[in-house]
Every structure is written in structure tokens, then in C-alpha cells.
N, C-alpha and C positions, 0 to 999 in steps of 0.2 A: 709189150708184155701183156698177155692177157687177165683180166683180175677179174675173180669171183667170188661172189656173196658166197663165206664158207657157215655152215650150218652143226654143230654139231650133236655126236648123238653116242650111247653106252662105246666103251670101247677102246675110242680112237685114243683117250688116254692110256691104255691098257695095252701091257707086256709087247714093248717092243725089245727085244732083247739083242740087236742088234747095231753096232755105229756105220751098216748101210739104211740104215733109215731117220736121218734128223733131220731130212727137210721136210717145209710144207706142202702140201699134198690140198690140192685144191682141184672141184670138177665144176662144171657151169653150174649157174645156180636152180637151172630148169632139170638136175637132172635130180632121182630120187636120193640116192646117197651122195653125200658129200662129205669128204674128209678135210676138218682144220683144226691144227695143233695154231694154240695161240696166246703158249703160257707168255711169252713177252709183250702182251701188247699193252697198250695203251687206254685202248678203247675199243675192247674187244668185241663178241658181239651185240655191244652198241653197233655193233651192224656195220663198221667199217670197213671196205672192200680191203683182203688180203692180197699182197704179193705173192702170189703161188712158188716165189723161189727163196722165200723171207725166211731166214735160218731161225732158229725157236729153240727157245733154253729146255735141257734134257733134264729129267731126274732119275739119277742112278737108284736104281729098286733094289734095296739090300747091298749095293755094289757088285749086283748083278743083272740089274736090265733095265730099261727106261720105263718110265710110266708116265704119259699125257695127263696134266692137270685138262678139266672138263671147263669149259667157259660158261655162261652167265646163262646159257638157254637152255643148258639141261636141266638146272634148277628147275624152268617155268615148265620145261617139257613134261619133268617128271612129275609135278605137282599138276599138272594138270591132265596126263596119262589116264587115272581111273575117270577121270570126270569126262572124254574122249567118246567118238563113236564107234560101234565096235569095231565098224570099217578103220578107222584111224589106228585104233588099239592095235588090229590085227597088223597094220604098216607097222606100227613101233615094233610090236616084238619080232615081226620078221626081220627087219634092220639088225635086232641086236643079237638077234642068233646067228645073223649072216656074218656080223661083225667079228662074232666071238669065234664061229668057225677060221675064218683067215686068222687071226691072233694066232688060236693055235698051230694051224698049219705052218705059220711065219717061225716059230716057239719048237717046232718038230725039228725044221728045216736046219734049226740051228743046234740041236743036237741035248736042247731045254725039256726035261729038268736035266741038270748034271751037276754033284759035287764039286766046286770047287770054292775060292776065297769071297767070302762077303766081309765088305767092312760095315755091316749093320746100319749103314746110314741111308736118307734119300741125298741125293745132291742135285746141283744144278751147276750152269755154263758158268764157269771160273775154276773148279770146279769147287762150290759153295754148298755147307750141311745147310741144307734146308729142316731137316726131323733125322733123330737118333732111335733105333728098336733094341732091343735085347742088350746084351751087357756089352760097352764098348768105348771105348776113353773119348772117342769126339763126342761134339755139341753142337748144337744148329750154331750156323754162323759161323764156323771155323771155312777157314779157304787152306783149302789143301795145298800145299806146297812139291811135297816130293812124296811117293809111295813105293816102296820096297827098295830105296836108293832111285828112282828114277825121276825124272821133274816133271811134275804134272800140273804148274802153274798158266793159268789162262789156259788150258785142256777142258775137251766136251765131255761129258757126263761118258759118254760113248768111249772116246779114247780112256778116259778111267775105267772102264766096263772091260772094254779091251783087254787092258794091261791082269788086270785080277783073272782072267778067264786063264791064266798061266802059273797062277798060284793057287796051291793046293789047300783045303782047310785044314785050320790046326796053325799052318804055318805063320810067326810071328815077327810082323814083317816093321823097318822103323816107318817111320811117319814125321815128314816135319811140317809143319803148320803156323798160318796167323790165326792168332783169336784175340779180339778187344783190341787188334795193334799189336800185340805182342809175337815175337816168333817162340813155337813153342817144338820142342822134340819130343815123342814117345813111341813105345812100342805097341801094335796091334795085334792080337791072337785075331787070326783069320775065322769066322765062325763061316759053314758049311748053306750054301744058297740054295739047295737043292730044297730043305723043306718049304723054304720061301714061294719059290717057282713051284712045286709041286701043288702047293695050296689054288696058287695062282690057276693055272692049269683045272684043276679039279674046279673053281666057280663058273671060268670060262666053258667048259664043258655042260656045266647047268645052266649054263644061257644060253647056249649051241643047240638042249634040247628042250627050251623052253619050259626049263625047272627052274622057275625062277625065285619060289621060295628056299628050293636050294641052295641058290646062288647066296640068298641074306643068309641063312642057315649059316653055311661054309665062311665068310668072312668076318659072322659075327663071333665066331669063334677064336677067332686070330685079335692080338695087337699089334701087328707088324705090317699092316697094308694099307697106311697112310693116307692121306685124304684123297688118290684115286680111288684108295677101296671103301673108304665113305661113298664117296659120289654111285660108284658101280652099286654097292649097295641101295642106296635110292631109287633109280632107277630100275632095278628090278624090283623092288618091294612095289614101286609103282605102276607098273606095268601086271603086277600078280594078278591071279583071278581073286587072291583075298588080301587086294589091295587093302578093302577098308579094317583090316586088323593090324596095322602098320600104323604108324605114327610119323605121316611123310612129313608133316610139321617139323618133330624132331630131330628126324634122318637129315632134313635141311640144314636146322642150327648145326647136328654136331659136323656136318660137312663142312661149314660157312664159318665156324670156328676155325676147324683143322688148317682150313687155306689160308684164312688171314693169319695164322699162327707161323705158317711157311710164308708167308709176304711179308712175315717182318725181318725176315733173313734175306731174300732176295727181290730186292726192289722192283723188278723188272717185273712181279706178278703181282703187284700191288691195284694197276688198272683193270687190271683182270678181275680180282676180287672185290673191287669197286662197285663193276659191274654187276658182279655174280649176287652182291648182295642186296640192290638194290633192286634183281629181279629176285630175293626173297622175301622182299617186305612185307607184302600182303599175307603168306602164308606165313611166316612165324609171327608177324603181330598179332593177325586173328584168330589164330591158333595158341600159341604160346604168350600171349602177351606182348604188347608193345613195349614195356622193359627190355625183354629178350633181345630184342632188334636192336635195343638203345646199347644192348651191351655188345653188340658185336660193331656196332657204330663207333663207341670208345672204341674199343680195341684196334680201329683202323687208325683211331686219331694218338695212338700210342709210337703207332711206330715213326720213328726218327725222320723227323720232316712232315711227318703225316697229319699233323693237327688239323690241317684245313682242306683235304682232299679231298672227303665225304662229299663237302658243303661245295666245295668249288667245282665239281667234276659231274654238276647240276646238271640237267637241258634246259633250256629256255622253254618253261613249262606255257607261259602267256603267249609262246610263241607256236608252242604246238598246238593249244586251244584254238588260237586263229587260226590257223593255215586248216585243222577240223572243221570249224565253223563253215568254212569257206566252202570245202569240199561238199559237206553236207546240201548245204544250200543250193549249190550247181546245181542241185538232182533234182530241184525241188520244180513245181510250177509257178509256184509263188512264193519265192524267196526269203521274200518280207516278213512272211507273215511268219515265217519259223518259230516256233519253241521249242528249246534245244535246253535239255537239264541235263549235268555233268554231276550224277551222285559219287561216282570215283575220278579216282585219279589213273595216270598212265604208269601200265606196268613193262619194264623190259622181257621180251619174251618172244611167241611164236603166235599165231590163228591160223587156225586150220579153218578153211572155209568147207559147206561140205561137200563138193562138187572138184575143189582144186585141192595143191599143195600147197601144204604150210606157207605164209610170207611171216619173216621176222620185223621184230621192229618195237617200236610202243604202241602198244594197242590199251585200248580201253572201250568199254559199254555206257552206252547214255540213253536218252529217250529223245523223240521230236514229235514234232507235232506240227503241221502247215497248213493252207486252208490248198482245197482241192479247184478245178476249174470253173467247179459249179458259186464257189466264194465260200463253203462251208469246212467245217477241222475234217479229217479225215479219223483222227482219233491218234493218242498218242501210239507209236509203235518205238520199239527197240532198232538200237544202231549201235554199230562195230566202226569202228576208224584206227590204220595202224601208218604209223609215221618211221620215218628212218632217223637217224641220233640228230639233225641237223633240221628236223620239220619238215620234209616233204613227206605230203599225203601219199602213200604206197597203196592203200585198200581203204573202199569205205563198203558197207553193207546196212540196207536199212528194212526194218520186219514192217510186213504188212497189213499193222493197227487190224490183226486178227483176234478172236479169243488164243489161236494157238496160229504163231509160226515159227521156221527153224532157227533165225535167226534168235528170238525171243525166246527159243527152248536154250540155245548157245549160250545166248549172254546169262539167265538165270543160275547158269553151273557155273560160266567164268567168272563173275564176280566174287567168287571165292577168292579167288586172287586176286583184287583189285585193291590197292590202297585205297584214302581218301584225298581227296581233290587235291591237288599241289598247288591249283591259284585260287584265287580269289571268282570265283558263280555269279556272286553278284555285280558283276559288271557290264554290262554289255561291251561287245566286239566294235569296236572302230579301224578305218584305215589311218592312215597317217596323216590325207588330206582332211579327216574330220568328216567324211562324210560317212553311212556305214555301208558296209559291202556287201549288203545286202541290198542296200539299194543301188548298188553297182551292176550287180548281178542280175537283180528287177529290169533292168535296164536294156542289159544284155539281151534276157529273153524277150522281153518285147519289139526288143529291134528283127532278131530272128523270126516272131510268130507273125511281125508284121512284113514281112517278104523284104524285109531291108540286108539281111544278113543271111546269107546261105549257111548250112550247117557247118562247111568247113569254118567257113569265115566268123563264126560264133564261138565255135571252140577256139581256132585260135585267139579270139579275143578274150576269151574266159582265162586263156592258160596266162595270159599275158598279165591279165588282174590280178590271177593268184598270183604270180610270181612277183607283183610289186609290194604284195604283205609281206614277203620273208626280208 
């Protein structure tokens, strides 16, 4: 089975109105777009290679189409969108016109918008109310049992989607259901899906022509577009030319609320928002206040089981710092002599280098400092280092102790986003033998400059080091 780094980006959450499309959709990780739906995962993108045949919980839009919950890197994406070069910038909003163009065309195809039965709810795979809109007897947390007489127990959001696309609005259809354990019977007045989808369609269209304060325009006008239409919102306010009269801080929290509000109904997106929020920390603490953050941190530890999932669902932060260290130092001529300050901590997210595409991962900015061949500091310069959920170094980059380089222009914007340090600075780095790996390294390179070690033969012994710290 082939498996690929899936990336995601505006969109892929958005108006799938059909139950031919609920599986995952994954392309290599080298290519520009990538499509991953990955509302059930675990550890989402914390960057964990997806199954490309890996079925993914639906949410019925209105009881009339599915909507992709967005994972943890549209957060970083979007919060870091205006701060972007304009080469980048231009990539994002191409993506997401390209993106919103297929939606619709997918949305024509099927004959959307049209008239027929909404039950006003989002749901999910069982089929489970995740969020309730307009006037309507369910409640998040009910699991649908049977609709209009028919059984729709353990059925995809899609097969519910199905079934209503044959009921008229108006019509009041019975309904049996659990909620709390209890079996419950009532009647539904079908309300009418067509304004839902129409709205839909009309935001999609203003990211198609890159009207993207349209797009915030048109959503913020509605209550009924649920935390994908949070997320879609974000992401175009971000992407705006007047991104900075937006409050993406905000647009965060009220997203990062909405989701964990739908994760306490269905457990299965609970890693996901895990995720998603601890690639928003930096931008609602420093923005909004660290409270802020504290109260969407409660509210993970609220839901049933969840008390310790925040805390537990950590990385091995002392473990990413070394395996950093390590890398940095490889690069270095003299190893030793490193000074390496770690002012932040590592954020879940994306870097765009500015020459390549994006690599996901934890990244964060720090300073170094080494002496050069001559024996003397080169001067401190700026460095980038981005890790995947488990500590391996993915990318490192390091500025050239300039008054000005791009690297040092990079890190000065992304530190917006950056927490504060998750370990402990003052300690210095050791191996596990006690000795420190720096003077492994030292070692290393003077066995290669002294013609002991050919270049293959030095990297392979480097790779071999790093790989005894993890």
C-alpha cells in the first residue's frame, strides 16, 4: 500500500455532497496539492503517514452534504498566510481557488443547490449529531436510529445524505433515536437544504475568484456553517490582501472552540483537535491571552475520558531538542564550540523554505553561534529545525551571522507563532554514554579532515550517532 505525507489546505473540508466520495484521497508528498480528510485520526497531522484507503468519519451539512473537518496545519497555515512571501502567498490562494473551483463543479455535478429534506444537524459515522442549526428536536450526541421508518443505525453520514435527498421539505418524517442511553421517538419537520447549499456555493465562488473578503463577508452572515465554515473563514481572512484588519487570533479560538465542542460528541475527532490546538497556542496566547488557550485546554479535559489527553498526547519535547542539537551541529566545523539558544518552543505546523515546498512538522527558530576554521565566533546567526511527531530531524536551515539574511528575515515573522520553550535551556545536551555529542561529532569531523574517513563513510557514521540518541 503506498502511504503519503497528506498536507492539508482551504476546501478539502468543504461541500462534498455526495456518498461517492468518503474515502481518503492522498497524492505523494512531493507533489503541490495534496488531499487528506483526517477527521478520525489519532495523531493527525502530527504528521503521521495516512492510509490512502483509510475510511474517515463524514459530516452530514444540514442533512444535506458532507463537510471535511480541517486538521491542525491549516491553523499554522493560516496564521502564518499574511506573515508569507508573496511568492508563497500567491501559491496559497491559487490552491484555494483551484480547490473551490472542483467543489463546485463536484456540487453542479450533482444537481446542488436543490430543495429538498434537511434535518438541520451536522452528523458523523454512526450516524452521531455532532452540532444542531435552526429550529430542530435533535441535540449533539443523539445517534440516529431509524429516519422516515428506515434504519439508519451504524450508517455513513453519506448513506443519511442519500436517504433525505428523496424527502421533500416540509415533510414530517418520525425519527427514533439514543440520547444519554435512553431510546427516544419523535417527529421531524424536514426544513428546506437548498438556502444552506446555496450560501455554501455563493462563499465557494468568492474563493474561486479570489474574493476572499467575500468569502468572510458571506459566512459571517450565516449561523448554520459549522466549524468547517469557521475554519474556511480563517483561511480566507488570511490569505486577504487586508489580512491585517482580521483578527486571525480570534477566527482561531472561535474555530478551535467549535471543534472541540463537536469532539465531545464524537470521540473519534478528539486527536485531531488535540492537535489542532496545540498548533494554536502561540497565536491565541500571544494574541488573546494565555487564559484563552487555558480555556480551550479545559474544555478538552471536560470531555468524558478526556481529563488527561492534553498532558498525555505531549512529544517528547527533551527529545526533540536533542535530536536539534545534533543536526545543527553536523553542519557545524567545530562542533564544540556551538552556542545554540532555544528562545521558543516547537510549534505543530508547516516552513516554507524559500526556494522549496512547504515540509510539515515541529519547527521552531533559535540562534547559534560556533567558532569558524580560523578558531574565532562567526557571530551569532538565526536557525530553523523542523522534526516529525517521533524526533527525527526533517529540515534544518541556518542564517549567515549577516546584518540581514532570509533565514533571519523568516524567523523574525515566525516567531509570532512560536510558544515558549517546553524544556528546560539550561541544561546542556548529553548522550546516554555521558559523553556529549558534540564531542562525538568533533570527532567525527576530524577523522574525515584527517583523510581517515571518506565523505561517504563520515556521513554514514554521523547518521549512525544521530540515530543512537533517539
Amino acid at each position: 500500500m503506498r502511504v503519503a505525507w497528506c498536507n492539508f489546505s482551504l476546501l478539502h473540508f468543504v461541500a462534498r455532497f455526495s456518498s461517492d466520495f468518503h474515502t481518503l484521497h492522498c497524492r505523494d508528498s512531493n507533489s503541490v496539492q495534496q488531499i487528506c480528510y483526517s477527521a478520525g485520526a489519532a495523531i493527525p497531522p502530527s504528521m503521521l503517514p495516512w492510509n490512502c484507503e483509510q475510511r474517515v468519519s463524514e459530516a452530514a451539512f444540514g442533512g444535506s452534504s458532507t463537510m471535511k473537518l480541517p486538521g491542525s496545519r491549516l491553523l499554522i497555515a493560516a496564521a502564518m498566510a499574511h506573515l508569507a512571501s508573496p511568492v508563497a502567498q500567491a501559491q496559497d490562494k491559487n490552491a484555494l481557488k483551484t480547490d473551490a473551483k472542483a467543489a463546485i463543479a463536484q456540487m453542479q455535478k450533482l444537481g446542488e443547490p436543490m430543495s429538498r429534506c434537511s434535518i438541520s444537524a451536522y452528523i458523523e459515522q454512526g450516524p452521531i449529531v455532532r452540532r444542531t442549526f435552526a429550529s430542530t428536536p435533535l441535540r449533539p450526541g443523539d445517534e440516529l436510529l431509524t429516519l422516515n421508518n428506515v434504519n439508519v443505525a451504524g450508517k455513513s453520514a453519506e448513506d443519511v445524505v442519500a436517504l433525505l435527498r428523496g424527502i421533500a421539505p416540509g415533510t414530517v418524517i418520525p425519527v427514533t433515536l439514543e440520547r444519554n442511553g435512553e431510546p427516544m421517538r419523535l417527529d421531524l419537520t424536514c426544513s428546506d437544504a437548498r438556502p444552506v447549499t446555496e450560501a455554501a456555493v455563493g462563499y465557494l465562488k468568492a474563493v474561486s475568484l479570489g474574493k476572499f473578503d467575500d468569502c468572510v463577508s458571506a459566512i459571517r452572515q450565516r449561523s448554520d456553517m459549522g466549524s468547517g465554515g469557521a475554519a474556511t473563514m480563517l483561511q480566507c481572512a488570511a490569505v486577504s490582501k487586508n489580512a491585517a484588519n482580521y483578527n486571525i487570533a480570534q477566527l482561531t479560538f472561535d474555530f478551535m472552540r467549535m471543534f472541540i465542542e463537536d469532539a465531545h460528541w464524537v470521540p473519534a475527532l478528539r486527536g485531531e483537535a488535540i492537535q489542532s490546538l496545540r498548533s494554536s497556542e502561540a497565536t491565541i496566547s500571544q494574541n488573546l491571552g494565555s487564559s484563552r488557550f487555558e480555556e480551550l485546554v479545559s474544555a478538552t479535559k471536560a470531555w468524558p475520558g478526556g481529563e488527561r489527553m492534553f498532558d498525555a498526547t505531549a512529544p517528547n519535547w527533551g527529545l526533540f531538542r536533542r535530536n536539534a542539537e545534533a543536526a545543527l551541529r553536523a553542519r557545524l566545523i567545530d562542533p564544540e564550540s556551538a552556542r545554540i539558544e532555544w528562545p521558543y518552543g516547537f510549534v505543530l505546523g508547516s516552513w516554507k523554505p524559500v526556494l522549496s515546498k512547504r515540509i510539515n512538522g515541529y519547527w521552531t527558530c533559535g540562534s547559534i553561534n560556533a567558532r569558524n576554521r580560523m578558531g574565532g565566533y562567526t557571530g551569532s546567526s538565526s536557525f530553523v529545525v523542523v522534526l516529525d511527531p517521533v524526533g527525527n530531524v526533517l529540515h534544518t536551515e541556518m542564517g549567515q551571522s549577516r546584518d540581514f539574511d532570509l533565514i533571519s528575515a523568516q524567523c523574525s515573522q515566525a516567531v509570532k507563532l512560536l510558544p515558549p520553550p517546553q524544556f528546560d535551556t539550561s541544561k546542556p545536551i548529553q548522550t546516554t554514554q555521558g559523553s556529549s555529542l558534540a564531542d562525538e561529532l568533533r570527532k567525527l569531523v576530524e577523522l574525515r579532515e584527517s583523510g581517515a574517513l571518506s565523505e561517504e563513510e563520515f556521513q554514514q557514521a554521523k547518521r549512525r550517532l544521530l540515530g543512537s540518541t533517539n
